[in-house]
Predicted model as a PDB file, atoms N, CA, C, CB and O in Angstrom, pLDDT in the B-factor column:
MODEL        1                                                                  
ATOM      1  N   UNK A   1     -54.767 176.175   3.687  1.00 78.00           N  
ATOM      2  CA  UNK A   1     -53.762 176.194   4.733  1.00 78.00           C  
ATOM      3  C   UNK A   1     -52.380 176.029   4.074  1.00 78.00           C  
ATOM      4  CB  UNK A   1     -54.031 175.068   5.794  1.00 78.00           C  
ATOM      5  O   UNK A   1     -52.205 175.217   3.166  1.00 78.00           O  
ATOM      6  N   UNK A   2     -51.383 176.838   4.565  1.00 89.00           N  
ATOM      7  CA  UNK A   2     -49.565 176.867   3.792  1.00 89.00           C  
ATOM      8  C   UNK A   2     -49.584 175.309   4.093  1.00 89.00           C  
ATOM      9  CB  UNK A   2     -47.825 178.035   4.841  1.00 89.00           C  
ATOM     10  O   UNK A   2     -50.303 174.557   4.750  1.00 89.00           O  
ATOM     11  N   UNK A   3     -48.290 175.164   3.188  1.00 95.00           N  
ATOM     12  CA  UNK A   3     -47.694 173.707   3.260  1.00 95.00           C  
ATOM     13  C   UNK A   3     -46.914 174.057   4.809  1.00 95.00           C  
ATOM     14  CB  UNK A   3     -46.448 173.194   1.679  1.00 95.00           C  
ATOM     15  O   UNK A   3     -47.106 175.107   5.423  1.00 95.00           O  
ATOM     16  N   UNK A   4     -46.210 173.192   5.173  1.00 96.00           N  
ATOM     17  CA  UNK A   4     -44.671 173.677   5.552  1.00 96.00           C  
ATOM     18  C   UNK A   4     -43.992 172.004   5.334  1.00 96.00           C  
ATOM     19  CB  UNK A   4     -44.473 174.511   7.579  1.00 96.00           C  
ATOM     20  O   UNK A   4     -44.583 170.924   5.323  1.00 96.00           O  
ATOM     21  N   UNK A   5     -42.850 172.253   5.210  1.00 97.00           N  
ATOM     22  CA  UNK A   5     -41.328 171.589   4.566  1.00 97.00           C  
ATOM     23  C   UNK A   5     -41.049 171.133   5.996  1.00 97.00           C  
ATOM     24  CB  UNK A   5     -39.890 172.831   3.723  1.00 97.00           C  
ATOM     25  O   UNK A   5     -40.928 172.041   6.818  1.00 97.00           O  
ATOM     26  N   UNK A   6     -40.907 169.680   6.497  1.00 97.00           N  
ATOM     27  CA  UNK A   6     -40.234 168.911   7.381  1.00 97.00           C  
ATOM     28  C   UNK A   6     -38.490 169.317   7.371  1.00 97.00           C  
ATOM     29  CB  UNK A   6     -40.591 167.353   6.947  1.00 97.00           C  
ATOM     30  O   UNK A   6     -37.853 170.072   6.636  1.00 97.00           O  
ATOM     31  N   UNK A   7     -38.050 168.412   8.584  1.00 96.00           N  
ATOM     32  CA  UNK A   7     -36.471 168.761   8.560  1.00 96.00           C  
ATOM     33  C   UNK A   7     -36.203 167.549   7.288  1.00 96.00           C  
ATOM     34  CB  UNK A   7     -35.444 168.449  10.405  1.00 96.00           C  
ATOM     35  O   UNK A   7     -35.238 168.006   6.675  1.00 96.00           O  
ATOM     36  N   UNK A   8     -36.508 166.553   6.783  1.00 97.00           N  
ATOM     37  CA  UNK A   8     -36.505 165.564   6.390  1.00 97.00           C  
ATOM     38  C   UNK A   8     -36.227 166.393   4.827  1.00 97.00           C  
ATOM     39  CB  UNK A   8     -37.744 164.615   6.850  1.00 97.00           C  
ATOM     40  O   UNK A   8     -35.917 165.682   3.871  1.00 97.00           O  
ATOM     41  N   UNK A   9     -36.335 167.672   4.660  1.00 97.00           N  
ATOM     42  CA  UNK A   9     -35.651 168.483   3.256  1.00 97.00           C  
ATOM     43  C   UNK A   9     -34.424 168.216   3.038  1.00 97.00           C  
ATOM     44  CB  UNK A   9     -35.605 170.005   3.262  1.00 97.00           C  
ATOM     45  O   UNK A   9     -33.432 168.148   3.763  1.00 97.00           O  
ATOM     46  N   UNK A  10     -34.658 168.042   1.700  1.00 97.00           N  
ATOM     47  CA  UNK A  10     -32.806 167.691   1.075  1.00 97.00           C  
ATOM     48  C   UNK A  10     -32.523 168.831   0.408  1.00 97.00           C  
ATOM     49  CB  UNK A  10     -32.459 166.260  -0.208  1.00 97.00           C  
ATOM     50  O   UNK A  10     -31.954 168.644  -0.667  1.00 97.00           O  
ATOM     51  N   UNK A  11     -32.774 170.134   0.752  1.00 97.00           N  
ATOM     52  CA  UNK A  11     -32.385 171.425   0.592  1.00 97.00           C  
ATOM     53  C   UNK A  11     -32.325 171.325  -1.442  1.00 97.00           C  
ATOM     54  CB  UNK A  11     -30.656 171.756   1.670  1.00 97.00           C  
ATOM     55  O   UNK A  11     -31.662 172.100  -2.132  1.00 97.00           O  
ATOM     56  N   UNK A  12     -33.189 170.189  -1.981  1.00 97.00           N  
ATOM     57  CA  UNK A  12     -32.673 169.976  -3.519  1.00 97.00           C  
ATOM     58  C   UNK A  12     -33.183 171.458  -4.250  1.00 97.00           C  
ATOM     59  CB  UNK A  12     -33.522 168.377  -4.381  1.00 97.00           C  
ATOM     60  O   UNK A  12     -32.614 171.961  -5.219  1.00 97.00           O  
ATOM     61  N   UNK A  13     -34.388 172.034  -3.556  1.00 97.00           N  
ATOM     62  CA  UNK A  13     -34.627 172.994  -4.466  1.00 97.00           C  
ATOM     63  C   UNK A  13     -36.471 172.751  -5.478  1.00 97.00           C  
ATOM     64  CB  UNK A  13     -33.071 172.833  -5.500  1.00 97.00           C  
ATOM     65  O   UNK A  13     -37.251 173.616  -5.878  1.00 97.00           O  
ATOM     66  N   UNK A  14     -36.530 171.567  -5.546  1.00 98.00           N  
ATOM     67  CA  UNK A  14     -37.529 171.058  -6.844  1.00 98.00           C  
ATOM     68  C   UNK A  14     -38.828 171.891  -5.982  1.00 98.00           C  
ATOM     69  CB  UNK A  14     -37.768 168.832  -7.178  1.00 98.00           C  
ATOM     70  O   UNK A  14     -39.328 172.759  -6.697  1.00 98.00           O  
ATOM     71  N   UNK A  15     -39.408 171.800  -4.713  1.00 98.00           N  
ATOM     72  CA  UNK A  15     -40.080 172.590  -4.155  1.00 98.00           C  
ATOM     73  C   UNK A  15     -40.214 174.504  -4.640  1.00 98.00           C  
ATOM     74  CB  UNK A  15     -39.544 172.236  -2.889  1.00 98.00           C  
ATOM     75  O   UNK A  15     -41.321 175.040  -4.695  1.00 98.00           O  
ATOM     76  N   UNK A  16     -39.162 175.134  -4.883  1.00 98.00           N  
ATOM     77  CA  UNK A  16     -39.250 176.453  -5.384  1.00 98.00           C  
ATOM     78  C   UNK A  16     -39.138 176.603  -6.247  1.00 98.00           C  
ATOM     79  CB  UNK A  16     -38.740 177.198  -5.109  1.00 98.00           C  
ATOM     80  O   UNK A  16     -39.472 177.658  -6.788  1.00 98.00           O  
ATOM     81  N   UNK A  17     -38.394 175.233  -7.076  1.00 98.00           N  
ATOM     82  CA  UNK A  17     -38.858 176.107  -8.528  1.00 98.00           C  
ATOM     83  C   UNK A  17     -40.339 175.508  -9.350  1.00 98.00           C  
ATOM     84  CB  UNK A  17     -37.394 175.895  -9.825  1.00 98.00           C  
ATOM     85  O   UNK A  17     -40.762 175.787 -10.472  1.00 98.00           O  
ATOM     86  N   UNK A  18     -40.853 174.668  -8.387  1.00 98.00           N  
ATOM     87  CA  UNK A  18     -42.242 174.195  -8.923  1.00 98.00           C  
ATOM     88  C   UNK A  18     -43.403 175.325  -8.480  1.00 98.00           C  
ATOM     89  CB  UNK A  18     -42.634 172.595  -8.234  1.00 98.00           C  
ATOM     90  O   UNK A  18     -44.485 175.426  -9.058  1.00 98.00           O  
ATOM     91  N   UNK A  19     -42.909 176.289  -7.165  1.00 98.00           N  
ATOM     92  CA  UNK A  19     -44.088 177.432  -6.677  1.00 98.00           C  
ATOM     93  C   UNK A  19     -44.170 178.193  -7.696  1.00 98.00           C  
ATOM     94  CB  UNK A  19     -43.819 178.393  -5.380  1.00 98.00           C  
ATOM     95  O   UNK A  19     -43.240 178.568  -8.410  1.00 98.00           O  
ATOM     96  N   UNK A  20     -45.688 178.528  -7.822  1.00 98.00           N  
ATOM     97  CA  UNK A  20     -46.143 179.360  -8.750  1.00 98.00           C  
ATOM     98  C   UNK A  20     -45.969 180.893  -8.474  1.00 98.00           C  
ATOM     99  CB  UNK A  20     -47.458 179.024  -8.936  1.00 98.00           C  
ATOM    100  O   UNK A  20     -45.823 181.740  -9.356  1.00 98.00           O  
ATOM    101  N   UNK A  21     -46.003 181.105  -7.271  1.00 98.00           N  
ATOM    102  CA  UNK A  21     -46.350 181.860  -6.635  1.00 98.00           C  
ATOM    103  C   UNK A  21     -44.754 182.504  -5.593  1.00 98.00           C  
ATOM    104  CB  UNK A  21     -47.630 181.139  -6.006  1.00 98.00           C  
ATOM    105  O   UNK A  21     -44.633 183.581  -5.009  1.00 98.00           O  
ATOM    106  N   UNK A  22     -43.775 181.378  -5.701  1.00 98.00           N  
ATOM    107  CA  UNK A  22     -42.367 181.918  -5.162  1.00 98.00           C  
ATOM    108  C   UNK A  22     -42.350 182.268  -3.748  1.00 98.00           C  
ATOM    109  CB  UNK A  22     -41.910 183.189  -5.904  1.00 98.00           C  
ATOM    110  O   UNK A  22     -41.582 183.093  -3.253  1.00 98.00           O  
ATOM    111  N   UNK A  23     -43.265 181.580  -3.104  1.00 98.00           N  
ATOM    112  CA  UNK A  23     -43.577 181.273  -1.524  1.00 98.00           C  
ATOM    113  C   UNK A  23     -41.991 180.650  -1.269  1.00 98.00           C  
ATOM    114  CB  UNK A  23     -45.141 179.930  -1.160  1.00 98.00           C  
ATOM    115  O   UNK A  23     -41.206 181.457  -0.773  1.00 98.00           O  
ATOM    116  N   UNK A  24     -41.671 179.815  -1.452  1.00 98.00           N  
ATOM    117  CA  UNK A  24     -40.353 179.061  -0.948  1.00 98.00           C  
ATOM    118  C   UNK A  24     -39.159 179.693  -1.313  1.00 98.00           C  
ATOM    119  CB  UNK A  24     -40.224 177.659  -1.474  1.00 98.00           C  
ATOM    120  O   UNK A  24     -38.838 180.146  -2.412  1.00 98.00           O  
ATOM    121  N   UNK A  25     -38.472 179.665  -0.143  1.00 97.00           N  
ATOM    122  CA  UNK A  25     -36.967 179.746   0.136  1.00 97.00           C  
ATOM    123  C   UNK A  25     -36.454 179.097   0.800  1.00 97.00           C  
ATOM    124  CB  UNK A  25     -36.527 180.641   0.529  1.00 97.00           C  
ATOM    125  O   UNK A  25     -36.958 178.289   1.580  1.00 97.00           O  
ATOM    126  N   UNK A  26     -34.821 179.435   0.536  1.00 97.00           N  
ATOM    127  CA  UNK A  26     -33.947 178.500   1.601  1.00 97.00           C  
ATOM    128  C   UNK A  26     -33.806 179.063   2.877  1.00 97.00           C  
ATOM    129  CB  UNK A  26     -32.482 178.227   1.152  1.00 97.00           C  
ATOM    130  O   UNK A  26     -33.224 180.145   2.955  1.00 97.00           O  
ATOM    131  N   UNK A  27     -34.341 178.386   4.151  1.00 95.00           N  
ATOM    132  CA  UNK A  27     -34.329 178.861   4.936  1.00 95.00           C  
ATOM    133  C   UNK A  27     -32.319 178.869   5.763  1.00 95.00           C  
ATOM    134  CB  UNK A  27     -35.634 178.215   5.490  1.00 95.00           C  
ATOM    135  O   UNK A  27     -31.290 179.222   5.188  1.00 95.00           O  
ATOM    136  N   UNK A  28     -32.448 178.453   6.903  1.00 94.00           N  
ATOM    137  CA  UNK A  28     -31.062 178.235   7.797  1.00 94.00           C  
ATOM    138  C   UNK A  28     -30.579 176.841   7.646  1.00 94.00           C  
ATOM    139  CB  UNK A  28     -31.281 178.490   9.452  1.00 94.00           C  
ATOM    140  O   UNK A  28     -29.383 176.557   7.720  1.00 94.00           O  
ATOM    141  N   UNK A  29     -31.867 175.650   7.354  1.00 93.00           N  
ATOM    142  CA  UNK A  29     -31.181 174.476   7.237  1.00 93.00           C  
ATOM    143  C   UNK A  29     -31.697 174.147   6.177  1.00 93.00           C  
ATOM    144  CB  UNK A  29     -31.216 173.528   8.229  1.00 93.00           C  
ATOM    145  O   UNK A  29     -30.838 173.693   5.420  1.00 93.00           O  
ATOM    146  N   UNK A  30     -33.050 174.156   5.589  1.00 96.00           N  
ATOM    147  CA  UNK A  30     -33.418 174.056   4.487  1.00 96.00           C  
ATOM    148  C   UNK A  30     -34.729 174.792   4.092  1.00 96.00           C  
ATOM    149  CB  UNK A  30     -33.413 172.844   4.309  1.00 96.00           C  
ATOM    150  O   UNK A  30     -35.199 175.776   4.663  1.00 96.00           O  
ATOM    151  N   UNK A  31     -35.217 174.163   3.052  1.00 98.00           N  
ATOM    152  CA  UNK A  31     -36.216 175.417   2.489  1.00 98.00           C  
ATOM    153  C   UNK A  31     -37.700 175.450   3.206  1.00 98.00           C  
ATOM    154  CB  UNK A  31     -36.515 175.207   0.717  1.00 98.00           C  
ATOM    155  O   UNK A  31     -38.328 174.612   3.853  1.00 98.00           O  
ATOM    156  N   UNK A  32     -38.000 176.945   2.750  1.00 97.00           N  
ATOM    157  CA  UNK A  32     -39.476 177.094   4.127  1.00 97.00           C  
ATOM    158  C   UNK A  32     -40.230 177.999   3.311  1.00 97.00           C  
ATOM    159  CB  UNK A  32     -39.108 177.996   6.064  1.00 97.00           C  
ATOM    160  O   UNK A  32     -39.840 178.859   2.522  1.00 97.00           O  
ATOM    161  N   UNK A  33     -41.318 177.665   3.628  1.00 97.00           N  
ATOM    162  CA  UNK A  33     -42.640 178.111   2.645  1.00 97.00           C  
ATOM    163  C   UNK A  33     -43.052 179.240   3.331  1.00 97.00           C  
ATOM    164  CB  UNK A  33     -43.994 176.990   2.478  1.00 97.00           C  
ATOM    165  O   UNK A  33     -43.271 179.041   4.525  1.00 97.00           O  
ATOM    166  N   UNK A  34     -43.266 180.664   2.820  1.00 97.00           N  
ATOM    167  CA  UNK A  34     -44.029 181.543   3.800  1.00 97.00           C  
ATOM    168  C   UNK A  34     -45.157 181.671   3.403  1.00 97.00           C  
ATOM    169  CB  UNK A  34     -43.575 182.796   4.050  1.00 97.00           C  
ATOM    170  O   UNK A  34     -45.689 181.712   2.294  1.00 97.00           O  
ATOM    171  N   UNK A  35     -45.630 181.759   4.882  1.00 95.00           N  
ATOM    172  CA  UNK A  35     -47.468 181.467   4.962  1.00 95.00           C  
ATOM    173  C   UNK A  35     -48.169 182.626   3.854  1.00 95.00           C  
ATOM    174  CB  UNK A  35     -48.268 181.895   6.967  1.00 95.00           C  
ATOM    175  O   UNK A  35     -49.098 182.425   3.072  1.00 95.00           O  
ATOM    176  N   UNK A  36     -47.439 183.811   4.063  1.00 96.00           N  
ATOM    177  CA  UNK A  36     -48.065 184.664   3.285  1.00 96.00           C  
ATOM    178  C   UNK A  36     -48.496 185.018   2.243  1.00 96.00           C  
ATOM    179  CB  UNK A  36     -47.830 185.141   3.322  1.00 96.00           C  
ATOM    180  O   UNK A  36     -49.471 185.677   1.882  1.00 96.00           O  
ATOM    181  N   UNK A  37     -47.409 184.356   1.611  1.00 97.00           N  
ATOM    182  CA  UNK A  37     -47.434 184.230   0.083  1.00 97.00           C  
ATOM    183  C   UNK A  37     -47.931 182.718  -0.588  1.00 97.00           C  
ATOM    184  CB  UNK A  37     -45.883 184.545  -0.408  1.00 97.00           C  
ATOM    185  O   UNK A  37     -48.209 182.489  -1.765  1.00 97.00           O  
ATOM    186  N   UNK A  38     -47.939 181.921   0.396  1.00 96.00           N  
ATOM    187  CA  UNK A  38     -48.735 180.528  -0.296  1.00 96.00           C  
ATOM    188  C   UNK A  38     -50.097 180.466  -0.384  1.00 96.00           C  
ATOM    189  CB  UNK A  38     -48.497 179.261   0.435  1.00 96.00           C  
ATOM    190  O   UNK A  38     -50.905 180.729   0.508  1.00 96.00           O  
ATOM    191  N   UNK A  39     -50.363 180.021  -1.770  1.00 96.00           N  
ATOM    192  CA  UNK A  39     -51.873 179.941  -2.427  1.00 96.00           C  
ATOM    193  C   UNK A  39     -52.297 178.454  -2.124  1.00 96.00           C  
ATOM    194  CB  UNK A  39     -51.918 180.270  -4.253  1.00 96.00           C  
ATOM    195  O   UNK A  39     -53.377 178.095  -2.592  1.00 96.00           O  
ATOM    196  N   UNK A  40     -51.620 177.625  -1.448  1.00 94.00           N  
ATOM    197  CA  UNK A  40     -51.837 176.256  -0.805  1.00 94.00           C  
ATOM    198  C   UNK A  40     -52.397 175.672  -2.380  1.00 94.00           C  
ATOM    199  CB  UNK A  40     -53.132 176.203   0.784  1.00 94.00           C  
ATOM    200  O   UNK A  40     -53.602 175.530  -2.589  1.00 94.00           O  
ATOM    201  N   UNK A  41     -51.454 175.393  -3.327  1.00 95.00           N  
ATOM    202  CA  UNK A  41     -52.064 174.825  -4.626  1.00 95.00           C  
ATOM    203  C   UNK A  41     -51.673 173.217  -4.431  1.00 95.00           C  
ATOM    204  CB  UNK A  41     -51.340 175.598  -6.171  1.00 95.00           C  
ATOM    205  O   UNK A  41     -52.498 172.330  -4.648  1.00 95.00           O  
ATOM    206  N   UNK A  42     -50.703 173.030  -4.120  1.00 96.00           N  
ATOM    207  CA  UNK A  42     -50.195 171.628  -3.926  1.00 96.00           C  
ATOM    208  C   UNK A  42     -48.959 171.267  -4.646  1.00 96.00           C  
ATOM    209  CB  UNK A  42     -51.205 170.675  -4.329  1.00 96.00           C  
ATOM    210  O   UNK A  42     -48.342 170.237  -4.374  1.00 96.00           O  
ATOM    211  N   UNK A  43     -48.612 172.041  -5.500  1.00 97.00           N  
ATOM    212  CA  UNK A  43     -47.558 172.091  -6.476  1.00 97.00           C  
ATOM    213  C   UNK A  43     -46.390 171.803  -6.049  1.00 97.00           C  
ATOM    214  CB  UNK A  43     -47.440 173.203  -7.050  1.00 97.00           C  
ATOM    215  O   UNK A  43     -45.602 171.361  -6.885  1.00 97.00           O  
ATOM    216  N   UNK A  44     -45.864 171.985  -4.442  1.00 98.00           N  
ATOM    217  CA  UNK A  44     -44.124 171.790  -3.638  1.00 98.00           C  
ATOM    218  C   UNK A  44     -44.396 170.307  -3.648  1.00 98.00           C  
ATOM    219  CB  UNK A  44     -43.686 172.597  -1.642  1.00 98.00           C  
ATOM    220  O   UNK A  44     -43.749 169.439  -4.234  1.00 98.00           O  
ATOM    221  N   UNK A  45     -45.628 170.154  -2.783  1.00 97.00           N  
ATOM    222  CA  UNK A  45     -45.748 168.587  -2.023  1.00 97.00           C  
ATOM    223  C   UNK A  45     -45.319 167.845  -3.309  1.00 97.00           C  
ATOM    224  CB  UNK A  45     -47.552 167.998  -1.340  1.00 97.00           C  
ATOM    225  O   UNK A  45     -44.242 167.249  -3.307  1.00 97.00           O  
ATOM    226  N   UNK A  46     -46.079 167.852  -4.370  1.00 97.00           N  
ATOM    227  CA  UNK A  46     -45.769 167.006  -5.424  1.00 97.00           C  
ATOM    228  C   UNK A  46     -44.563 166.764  -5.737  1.00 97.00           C  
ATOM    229  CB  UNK A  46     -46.251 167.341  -6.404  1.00 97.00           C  
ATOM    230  O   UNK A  46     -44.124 165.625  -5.894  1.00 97.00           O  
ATOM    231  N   UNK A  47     -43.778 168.014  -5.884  1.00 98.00           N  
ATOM    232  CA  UNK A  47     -42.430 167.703  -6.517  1.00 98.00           C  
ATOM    233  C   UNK A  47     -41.483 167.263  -5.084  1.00 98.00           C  
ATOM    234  CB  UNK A  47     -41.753 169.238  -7.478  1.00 98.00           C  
ATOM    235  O   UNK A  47     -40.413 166.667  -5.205  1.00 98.00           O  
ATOM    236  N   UNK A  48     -41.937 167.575  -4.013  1.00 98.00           N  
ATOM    237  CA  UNK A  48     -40.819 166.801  -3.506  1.00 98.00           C  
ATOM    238  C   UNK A  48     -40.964 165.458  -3.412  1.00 98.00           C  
ATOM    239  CB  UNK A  48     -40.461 167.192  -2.329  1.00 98.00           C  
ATOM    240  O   UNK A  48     -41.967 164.779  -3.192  1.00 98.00           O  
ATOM    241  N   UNK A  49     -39.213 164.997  -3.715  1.00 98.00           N  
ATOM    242  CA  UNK A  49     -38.701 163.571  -3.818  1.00 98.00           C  
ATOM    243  C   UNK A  49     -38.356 162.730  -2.932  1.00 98.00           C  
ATOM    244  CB  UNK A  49     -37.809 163.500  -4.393  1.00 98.00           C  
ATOM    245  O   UNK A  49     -37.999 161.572  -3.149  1.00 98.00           O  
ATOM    246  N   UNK A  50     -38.482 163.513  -1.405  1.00 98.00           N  
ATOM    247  CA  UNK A  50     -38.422 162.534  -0.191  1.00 98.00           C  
ATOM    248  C   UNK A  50     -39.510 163.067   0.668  1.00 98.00           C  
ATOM    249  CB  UNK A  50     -36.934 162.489   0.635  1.00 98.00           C  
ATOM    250  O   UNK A  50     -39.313 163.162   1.879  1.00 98.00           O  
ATOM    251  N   UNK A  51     -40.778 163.465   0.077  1.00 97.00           N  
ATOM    252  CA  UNK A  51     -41.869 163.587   1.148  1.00 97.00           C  
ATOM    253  C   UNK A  51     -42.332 164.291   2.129  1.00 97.00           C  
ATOM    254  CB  UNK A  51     -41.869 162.941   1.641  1.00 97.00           C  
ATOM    255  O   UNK A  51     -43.394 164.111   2.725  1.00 97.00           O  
ATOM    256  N   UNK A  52     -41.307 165.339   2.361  1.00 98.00           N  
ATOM    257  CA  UNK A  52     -40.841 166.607   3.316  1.00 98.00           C  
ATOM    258  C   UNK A  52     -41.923 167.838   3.741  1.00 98.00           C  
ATOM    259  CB  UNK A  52     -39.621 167.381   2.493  1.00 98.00           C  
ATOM    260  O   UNK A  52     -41.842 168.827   4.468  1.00 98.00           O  
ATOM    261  N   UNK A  53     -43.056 167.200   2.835  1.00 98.00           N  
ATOM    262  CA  UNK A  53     -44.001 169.068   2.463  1.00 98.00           C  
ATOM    263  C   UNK A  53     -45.285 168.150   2.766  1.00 98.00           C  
ATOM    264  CB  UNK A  53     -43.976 170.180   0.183  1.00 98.00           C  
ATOM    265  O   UNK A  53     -45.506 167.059   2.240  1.00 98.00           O  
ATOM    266  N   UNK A  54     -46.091 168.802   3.718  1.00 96.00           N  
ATOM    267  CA  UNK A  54     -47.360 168.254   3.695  1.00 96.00           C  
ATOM    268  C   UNK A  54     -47.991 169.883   4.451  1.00 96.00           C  
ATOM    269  CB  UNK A  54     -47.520 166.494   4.679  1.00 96.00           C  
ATOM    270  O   UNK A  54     -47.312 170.896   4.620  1.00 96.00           O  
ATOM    271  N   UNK A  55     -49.830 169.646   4.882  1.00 92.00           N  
ATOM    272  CA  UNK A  55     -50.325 170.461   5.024  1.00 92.00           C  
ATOM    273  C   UNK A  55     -49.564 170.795   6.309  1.00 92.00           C  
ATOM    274  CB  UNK A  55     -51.602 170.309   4.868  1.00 92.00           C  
ATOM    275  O   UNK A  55     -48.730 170.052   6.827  1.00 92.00           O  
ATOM    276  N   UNK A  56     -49.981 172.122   6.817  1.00 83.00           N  
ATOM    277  CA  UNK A  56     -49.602 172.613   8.093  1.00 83.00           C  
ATOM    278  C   UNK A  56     -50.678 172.054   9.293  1.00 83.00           C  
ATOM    279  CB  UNK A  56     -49.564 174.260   7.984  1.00 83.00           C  
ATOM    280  O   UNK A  56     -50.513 172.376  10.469  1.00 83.00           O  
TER     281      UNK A  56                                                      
ENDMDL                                                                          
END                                                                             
């Protein structure tokens, strides 16, 4: 199942450049994982630094 990124994103970034796979972008307020392209590895959740990314 995709991650998805809470509003609780600090738009820092550490989430896309940890995707393997380049699922994440910056969305309108901050960054957003598309379902399509996520291999659900776990790799965003980890690097984010305030907790923002969990399963969908």
């Amino acid at each position: 199942m995709p991650r998805i990124i809470s509003d609780d994103c600090l738009s820092c970034g550490s989430c896309a450049a940890t995707c393997p796979v380049s699922a994440i972008d910056m969305g309108d307020e901050h960054y957003m994982v598309d379902p399509d392209l996520c291999v659900d590895c776990g790799a965003c959740e980890e690097a984010c630094p305030v907790g923002a990314i969990s399963e969908a």
